[in-house]
C-alpha positions in Angstrom: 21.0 40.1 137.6 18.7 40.1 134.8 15.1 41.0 135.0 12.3 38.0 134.3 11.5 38.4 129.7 8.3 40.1 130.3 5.3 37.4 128.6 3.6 39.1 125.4 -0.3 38.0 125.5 -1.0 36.7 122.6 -4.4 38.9 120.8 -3.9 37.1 118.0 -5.2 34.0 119.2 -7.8 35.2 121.7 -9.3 37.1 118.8 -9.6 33.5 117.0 -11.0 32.4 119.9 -13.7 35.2 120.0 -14.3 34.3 116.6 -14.4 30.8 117.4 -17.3 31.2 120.0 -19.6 33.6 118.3 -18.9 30.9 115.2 -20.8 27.6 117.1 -22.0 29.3 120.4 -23.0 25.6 121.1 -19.6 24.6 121.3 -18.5 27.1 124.7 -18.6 26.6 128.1 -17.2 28.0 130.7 -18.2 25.6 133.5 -15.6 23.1 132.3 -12.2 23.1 130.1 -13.6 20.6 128.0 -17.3 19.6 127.7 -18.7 16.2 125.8 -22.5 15.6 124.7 -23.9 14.5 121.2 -26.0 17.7 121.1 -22.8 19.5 121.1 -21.8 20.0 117.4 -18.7 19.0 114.9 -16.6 16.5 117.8 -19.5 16.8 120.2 -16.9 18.9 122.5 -17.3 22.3 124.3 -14.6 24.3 125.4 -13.9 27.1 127.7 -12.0 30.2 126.7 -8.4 28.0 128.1 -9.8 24.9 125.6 -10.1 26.7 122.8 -7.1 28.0 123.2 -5.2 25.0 122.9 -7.2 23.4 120.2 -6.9 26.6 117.7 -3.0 26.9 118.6 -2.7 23.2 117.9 -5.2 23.4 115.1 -7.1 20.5 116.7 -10.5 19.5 117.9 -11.3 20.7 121.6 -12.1 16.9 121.9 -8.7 15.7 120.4 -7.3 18.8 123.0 -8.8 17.1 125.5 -7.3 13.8 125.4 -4.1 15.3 124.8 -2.8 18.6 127.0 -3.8 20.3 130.5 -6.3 23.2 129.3 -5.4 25.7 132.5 -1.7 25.1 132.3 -1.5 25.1 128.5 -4.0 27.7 127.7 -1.6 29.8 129.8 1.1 29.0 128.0 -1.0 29.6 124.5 -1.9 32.7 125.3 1.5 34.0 127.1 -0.5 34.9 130.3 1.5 35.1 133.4 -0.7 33.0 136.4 -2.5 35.9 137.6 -3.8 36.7 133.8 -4.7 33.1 133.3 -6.5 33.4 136.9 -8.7 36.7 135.5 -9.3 35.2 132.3 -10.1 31.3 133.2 -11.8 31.9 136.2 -15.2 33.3 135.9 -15.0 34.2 140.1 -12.6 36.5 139.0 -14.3 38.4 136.3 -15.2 41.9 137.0 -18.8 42.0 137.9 -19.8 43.7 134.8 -19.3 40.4 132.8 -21.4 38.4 135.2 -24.9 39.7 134.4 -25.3 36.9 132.4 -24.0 33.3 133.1 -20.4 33.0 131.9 -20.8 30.7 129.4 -23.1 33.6 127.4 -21.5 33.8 124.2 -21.5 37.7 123.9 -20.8 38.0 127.5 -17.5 36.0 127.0 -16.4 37.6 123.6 -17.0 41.1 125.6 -15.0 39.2 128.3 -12.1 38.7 126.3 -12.0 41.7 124.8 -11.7 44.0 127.7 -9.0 42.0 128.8 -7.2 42.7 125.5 -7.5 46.3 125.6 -6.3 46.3 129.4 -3.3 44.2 128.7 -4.6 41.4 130.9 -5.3 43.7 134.1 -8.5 43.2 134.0 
């Protein structure tokens, strides 16, 4: 019997994503995969860390994304998280409680978020 290919998290494109948010802070949430207002710049669409995921893989628009793909489900499989990755990661419920001193959808709170989960591997 072989053993399950072990997923390989994808830093590459959580680091565009980092870049992505500190970029047009305007244009993150966290709240929501995908966010729409006319005070939201460029498509007038927000996206959470799972959105952007999908629209900078598929070099789209988080509002094109939108229309077009699952964010949890597809930002999972982006970002080669297994479920309970995508669960720490999506989920700001599940974020350690050092990254919730400031509402999730805090830019720097989220790019910090991001990053400790790169240097753990995804374990935390």
């Amino acid at each position: 019997m072989t053993k399950p290919k072990k997923q390989k998290i994808n830093v590459r494109l959580l680091r565009r994503i980092q870049k992505q948010i500190l970029k047009e802070p305007r244009q993150f949430i966290m709240s929501r995969y995908f966010a729409h207002s006319q005070r939201i710049p460029n498509c007038n669409t927000a996206a959470c860390i799972a959105g952007w995921a999908i629209a900078l893989k598929e070099g789209i628009t988080p509002k094109a994304a939108a229309n077009s793909f699952v964010p949890y489900s597809d930002g999972q499989d982006a970002l080669g998280l297994t479920i309970n990755q995508a669960e720490r990661l999506f989920l700001p419920a599940n974020w350690p409680n050092r990254f919730l001193l400031k509402p999730s959808h805090d830019p720097h709170q989220a790019v910090a978020r991001i990053e400790a989960f790169i240097k753990s591997n995804g374990r935390i």
